[in-house]
C-alpha positions in Angstrom: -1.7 26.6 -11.0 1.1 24.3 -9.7 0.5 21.0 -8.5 3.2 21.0 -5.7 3.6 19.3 -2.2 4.6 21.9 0.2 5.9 18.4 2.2 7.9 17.5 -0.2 9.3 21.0 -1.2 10.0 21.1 2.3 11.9 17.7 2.5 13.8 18.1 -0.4 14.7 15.5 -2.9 17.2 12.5 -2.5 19.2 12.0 -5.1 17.8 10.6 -8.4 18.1 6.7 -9.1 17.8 5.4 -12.9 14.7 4.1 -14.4 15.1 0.2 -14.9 16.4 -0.8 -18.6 17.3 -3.8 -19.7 16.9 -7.1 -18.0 17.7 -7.3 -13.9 17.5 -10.2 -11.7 16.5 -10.4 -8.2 15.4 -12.4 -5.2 12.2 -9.7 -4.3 10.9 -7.3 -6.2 8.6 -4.6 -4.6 6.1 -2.7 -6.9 5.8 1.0 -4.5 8.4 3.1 -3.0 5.9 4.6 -0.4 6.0 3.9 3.3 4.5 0.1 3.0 7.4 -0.8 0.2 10.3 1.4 2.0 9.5 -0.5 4.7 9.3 -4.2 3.6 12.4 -4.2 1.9 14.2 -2.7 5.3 12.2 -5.8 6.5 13.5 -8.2 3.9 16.8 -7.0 3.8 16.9 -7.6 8.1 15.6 -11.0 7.5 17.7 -11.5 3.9 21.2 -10.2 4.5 22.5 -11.7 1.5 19.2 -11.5 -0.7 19.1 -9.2 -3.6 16.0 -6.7 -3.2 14.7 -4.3 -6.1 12.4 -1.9 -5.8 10.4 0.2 -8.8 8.1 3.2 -8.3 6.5 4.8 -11.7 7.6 8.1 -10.4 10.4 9.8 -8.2 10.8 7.5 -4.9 9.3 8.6 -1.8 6.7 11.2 -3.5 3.7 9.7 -4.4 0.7 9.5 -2.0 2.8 8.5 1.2 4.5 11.8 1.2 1.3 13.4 0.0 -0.9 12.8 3.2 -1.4 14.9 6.2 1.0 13.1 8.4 -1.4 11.7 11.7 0.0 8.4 12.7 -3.0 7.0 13.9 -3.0 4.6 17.0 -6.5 5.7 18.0 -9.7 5.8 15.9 -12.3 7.7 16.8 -15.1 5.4 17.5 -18.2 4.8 16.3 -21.6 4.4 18.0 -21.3 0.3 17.3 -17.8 0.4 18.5 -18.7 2.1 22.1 -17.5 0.0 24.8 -20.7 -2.4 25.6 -22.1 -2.8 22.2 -21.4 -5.4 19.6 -19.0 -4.1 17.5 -16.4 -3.0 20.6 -14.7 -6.0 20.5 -13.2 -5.9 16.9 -12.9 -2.0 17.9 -10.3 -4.1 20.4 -8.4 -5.6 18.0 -7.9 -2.9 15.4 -6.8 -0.7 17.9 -4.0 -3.6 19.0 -3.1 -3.2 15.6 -3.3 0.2 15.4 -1.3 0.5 18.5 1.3 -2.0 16.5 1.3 0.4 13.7 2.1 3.6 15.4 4.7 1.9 17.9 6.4 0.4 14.6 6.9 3.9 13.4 8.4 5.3 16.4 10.8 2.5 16.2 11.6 3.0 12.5 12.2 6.5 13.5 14.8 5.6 16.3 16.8 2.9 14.1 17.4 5.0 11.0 17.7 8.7 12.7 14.4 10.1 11.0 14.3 13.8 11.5 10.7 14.0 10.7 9.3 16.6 13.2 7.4 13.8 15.2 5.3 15.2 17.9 4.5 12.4 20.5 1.3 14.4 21.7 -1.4 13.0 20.6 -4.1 14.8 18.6 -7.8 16.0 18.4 -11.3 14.3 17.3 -12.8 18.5 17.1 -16.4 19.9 15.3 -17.6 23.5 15.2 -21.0 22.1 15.2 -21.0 20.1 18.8 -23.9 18.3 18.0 -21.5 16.5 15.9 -20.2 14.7 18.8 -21.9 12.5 20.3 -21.5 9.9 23.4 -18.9 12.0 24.3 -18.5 10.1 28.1 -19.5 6.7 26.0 -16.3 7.5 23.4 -13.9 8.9 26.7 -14.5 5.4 28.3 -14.4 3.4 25.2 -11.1 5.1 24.0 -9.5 4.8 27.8 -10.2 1.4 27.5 -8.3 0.4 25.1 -5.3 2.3 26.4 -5.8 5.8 24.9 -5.8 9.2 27.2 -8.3 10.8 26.3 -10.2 14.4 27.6 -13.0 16.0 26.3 -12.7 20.1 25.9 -15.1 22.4 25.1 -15.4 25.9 24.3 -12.9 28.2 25.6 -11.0 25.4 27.4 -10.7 24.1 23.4 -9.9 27.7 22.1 -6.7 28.4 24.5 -5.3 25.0 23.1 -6.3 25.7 18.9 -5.9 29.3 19.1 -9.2 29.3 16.8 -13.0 29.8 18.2 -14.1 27.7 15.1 -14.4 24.5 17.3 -16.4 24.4 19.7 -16.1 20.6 21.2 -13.3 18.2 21.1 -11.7 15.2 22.3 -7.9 14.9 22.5 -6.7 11.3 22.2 -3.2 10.5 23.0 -0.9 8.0 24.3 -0.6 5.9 20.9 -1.8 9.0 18.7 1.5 11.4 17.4 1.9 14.0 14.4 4.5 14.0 12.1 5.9 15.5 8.5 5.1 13.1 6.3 7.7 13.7 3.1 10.5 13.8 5.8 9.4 10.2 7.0 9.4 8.8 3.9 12.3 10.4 2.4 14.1 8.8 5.7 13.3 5.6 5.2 14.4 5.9 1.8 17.7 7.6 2.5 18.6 4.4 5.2 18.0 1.9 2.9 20.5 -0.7 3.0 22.9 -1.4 -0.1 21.6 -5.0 -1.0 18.4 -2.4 -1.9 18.4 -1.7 -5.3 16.0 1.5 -6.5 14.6 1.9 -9.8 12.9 5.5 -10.2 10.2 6.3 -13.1 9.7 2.6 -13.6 6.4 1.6 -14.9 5.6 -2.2 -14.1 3.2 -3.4 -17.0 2.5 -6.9 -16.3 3.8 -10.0 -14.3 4.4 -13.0 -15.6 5.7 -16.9 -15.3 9.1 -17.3 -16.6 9.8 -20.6 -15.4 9.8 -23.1 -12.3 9.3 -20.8 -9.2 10.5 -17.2 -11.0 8.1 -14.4 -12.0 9.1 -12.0 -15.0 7.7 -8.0 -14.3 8.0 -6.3 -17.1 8.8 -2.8 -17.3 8.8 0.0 -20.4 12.4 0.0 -21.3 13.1 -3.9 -19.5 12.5 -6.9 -17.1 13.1 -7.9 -13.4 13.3 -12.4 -13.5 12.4 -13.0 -9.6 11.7 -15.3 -6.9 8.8 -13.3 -5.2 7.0 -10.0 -5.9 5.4 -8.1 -3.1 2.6 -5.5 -4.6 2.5 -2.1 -2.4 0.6 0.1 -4.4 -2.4 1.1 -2.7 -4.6 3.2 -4.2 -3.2 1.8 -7.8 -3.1 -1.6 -6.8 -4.9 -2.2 -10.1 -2.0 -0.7 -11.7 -0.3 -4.4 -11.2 -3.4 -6.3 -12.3 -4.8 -7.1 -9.4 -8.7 -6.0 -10.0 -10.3 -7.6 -7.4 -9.2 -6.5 -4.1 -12.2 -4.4 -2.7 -10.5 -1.3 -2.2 -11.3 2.1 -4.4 -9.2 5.5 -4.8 -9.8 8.6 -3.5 -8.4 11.8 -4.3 -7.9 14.2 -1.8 -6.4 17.9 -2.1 -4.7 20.0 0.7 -3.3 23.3 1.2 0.0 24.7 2.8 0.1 28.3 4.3 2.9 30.9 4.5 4.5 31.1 8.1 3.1 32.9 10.6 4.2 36.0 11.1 5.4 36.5 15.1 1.9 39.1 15.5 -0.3 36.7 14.1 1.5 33.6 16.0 0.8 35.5 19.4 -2.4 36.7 18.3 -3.6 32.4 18.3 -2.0 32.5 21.9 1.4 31.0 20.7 -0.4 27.4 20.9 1.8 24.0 20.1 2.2 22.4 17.6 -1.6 20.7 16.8 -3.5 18.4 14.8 -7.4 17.8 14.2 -9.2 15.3 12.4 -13.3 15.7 12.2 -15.9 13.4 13.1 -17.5 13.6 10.0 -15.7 12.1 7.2 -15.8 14.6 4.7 -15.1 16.9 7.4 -11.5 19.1 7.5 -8.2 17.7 8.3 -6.1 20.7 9.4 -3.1 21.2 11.7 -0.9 23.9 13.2 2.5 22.8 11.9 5.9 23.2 14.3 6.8 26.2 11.6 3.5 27.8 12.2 2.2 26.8 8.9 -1.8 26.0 8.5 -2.7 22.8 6.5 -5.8 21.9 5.7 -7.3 18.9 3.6 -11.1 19.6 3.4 -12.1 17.8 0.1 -12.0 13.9 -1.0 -13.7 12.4 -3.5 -14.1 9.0 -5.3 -12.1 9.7 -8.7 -11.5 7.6 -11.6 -8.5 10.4 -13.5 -6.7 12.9 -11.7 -8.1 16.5 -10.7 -6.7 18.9 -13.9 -4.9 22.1 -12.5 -8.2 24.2 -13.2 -9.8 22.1 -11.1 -6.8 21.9 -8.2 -7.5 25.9 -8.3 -11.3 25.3 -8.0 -10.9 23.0 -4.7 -8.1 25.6 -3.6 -11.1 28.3 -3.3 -13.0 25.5 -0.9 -9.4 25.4 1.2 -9.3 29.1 1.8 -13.0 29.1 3.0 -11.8 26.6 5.9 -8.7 28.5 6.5 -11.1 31.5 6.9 -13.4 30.2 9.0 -10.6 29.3 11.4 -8.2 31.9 11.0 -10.2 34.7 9.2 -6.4 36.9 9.1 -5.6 34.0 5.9 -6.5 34.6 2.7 -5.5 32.9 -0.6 -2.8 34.9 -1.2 -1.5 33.2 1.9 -1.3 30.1 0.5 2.2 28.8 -0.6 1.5 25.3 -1.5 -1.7 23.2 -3.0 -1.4 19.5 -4.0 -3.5 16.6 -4.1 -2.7 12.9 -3.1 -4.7 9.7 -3.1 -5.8 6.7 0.1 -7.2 3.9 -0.7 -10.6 3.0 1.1 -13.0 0.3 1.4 -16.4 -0.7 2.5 -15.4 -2.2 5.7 -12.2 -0.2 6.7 -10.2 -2.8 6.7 -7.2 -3.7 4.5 -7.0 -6.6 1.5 -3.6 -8.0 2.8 -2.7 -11.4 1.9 -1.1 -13.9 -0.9 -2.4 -13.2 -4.1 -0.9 -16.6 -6.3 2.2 -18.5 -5.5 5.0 -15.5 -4.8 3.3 -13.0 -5.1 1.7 -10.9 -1.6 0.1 -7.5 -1.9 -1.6 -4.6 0.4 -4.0 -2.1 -0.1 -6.7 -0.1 1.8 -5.2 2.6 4.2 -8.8 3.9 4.4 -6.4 7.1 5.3 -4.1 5.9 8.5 -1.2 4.9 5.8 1.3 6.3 7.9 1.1 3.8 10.8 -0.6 1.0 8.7 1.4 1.2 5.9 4.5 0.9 8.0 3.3 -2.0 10.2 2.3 -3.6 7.0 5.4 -3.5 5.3 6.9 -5.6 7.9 3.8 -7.8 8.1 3.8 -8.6 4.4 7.9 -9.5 4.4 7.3 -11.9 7.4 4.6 -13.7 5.4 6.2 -13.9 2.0 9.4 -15.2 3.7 7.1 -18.1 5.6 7.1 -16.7 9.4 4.5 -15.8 11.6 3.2 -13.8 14.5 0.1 -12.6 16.7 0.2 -9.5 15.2 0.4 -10.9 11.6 -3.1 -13.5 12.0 -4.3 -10.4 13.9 -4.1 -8.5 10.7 -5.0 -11.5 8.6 -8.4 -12.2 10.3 -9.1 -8.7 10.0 -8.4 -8.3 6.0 -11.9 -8.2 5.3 -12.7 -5.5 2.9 -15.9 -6.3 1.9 -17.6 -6.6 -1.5 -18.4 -3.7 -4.0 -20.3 -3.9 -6.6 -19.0 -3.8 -11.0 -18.8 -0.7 -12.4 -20.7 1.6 -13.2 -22.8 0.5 -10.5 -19.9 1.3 -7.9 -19.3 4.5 -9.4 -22.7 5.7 -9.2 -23.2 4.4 -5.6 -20.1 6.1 -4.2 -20.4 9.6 -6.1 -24.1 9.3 -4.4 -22.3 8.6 -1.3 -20.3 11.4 -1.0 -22.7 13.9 -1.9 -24.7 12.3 1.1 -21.2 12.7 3.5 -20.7 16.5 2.2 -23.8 17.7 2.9 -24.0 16.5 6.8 -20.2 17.8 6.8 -20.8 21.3 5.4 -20.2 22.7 9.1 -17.2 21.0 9.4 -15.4 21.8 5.8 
């Protein structure tokens, strides 16, 4: 089977920019073109009018893992029972939603400034299980989310049904009023089209190594050439080891989704013609799926800590898991309803929080979405141009105190640990696939 992001096919493809050959110099060089790279160089070239700004991506721009995700710009977490308001952990529950808030603010204003047709949905979104015992505290989590600025109302039953058009869920909380939906290849294509022209892309552009090539420059090297600059900023994410950087305390996962056909106007009215809607479980393992504006059915219902890629034979295996969930929820879909499967990768780590910070002299990195890389990976952009170019804010030491991703243990130990993990987080989430 094909490997293919219905978001992207749906996007469409800017055009093609040249791999990098020869030897280029620059005043930044950004190792990503995802949503945290697109947006520090719109960041760097706001604060660097007459600064020279490169980026390289290994692949095609805009269509790695930032256009690969399920498109929730996340301003509100769903707590857990250490976060509830009155316990210890509320009050850095507090400040990541501040900086959550941040996040998905930042992307409604990237979204304004550049013209983003991106299907955003301002509408919030639902926390949803079929099994309710699932979730918990529900008046604990209503007050706890209200009072950090969220709207928030707990449904149940049919109250839930009339809004999903599906009896599979059978509790739910809709959070809004920071939460919003949007298509994820369109945002990032976006911000790639609006680029500035002291933005230089370099497409299928491998970056094997940095290195000092004199007083205050840094030499990347590439395949085919070089980039001499003054300061490198490393957006890579999940491959952040990709430039070197081994230590960060953040791992890979790799997730796979599915795209439906349109549905067809009887089955549309047969759901009750419900809007446009998105649901993340309580469980992590648990199914990400959304009713899109075109009346497409995603649904993202496997992740897994991975050192290679899934193969295409066994893309097709985790397609079969897809259509179980689809089934469950909207038992009219079968495989053959299918149009697109895909897999992508986020970046997690122990603590949920991001390794964000200066790495040596010139060079900053990010990494650890721990799956809101839509929102974070926009504020973060920003974040990391202001503190590579020397200026501060609240918002910035906010994040910086936070960057605590916590320490994993060498491999093989970490690989053996995590696979263990997951098998743990599948099994209490096999209602929930």
């Amino acid at each position: 089977m094909t490997n293919e992001c219905g978001w992207i096919a749906q996007a469409g493809s800017s055009p093609a920019r040249r791999p990098l050959k020869g030897t280029e110099k620059a005043d930044w060089l950004i190792i990503g073109a995802g949503i945290t790279g697109l947006s520090a160089a719109h960041s760097l070239a706001q604060m660097h009018p007459q600064a020279r700004i490169v980026i390289v991506d290994r692949q095609r721009a805009a269509q790695g893992a930032s256009a690969r995700n399920s498109g929730f710009v996340v301003g509100h977490e769903h707590p857990t029972k250490d976060e509830l308001i009155g316990n210890p952990g509320f009050a850095g529950y507090e400040v990541d939603t501040a900086i959550s808030r941040a996040a998905s603010d930042e992307v409604r204003q990237r979204i304004a400034r550049h013209g983003i047709e991106c299907d955003f949905r301002d509408s919030g979104y639902f926390f949803a299980v079929s099994d309710p015992g699932k979730l918990t505290d529900v008046e604990a989590k209503l007050a706890t989310l209200r009072a950090v600025g969220a709207s928030a109302q707990f449904l149940q039953g049919e109250q839930l049904n009339e809004k999903l058009g599906t009896r599979h869920y059978q509790a739910g909380i809709w959070c809004g009023h920071g939460n919003a939906l949007l298509q994820p290849a369109k945002y990032v294509k976006g911000l790639l089209d609006a680029l500035p022209d002291n933005v230089t892309v370099f497409e299928n552009t491998d970056i094997t190594g940095l290195e000092r090539s004199g007083v205050g420059r840094i030499r990347a090297r590439g395949t085919a050439g070089s980039i001499e600059v003054k300061q490198v900023m490393v957006c890579l994410n999940a491959f952040i080891p990709r430039s070197g950087i081994e230590d960060s305390g953040t791992f890979p996962m790799e997730l796979s989704a599915s795209l439906t056909r349109p549905l067809s106007d009887e089955e549309f009215q047969s759901i009750g013609a419900v809007e446009p809607w998105g649901v993340l479980s309580t469980r992590p393992l648990g199914a990400t799926v959304r009713l899109t504006p075109d009346r497409r059915v995603m649904i993202r219902n496997t992740a897994e800590y991975r050192s290679r890629d899934l193969t295409d034979s066994e893309l097709l295996h985790r397609r079969k898991h897809h259509v179980l969930g689809l089934q469950r929820r909207f038992p009219f879909l079968g495989e053959q309803d299918i149009q697109y499967t895909w897999t992508g990768h986020l970046s997690a780590s122990r603590t949920g929080q991001p390794y964000f910070g200066k790495v040596e002299e010139g060079v900053f990195a990010v990494a650890g979405c721990n799956g809101s890389g839509v929102a974070r990976g926009t504020l973060w952009g920003r974040l990391l141009a202001e503190m590579a170019s020397g200026t501060c804010s609240p918002i910035l030491e906010s994040v910086m105190r936070r960057a605590q991703p916590g320490w994993l243990p060498p491999r093989p130990l970490l690989d053996i640990g995590a696979m263990l993990r997951m098998r743990v987080e599948a099994v209490r989430a096999r209602t929930e696939i």
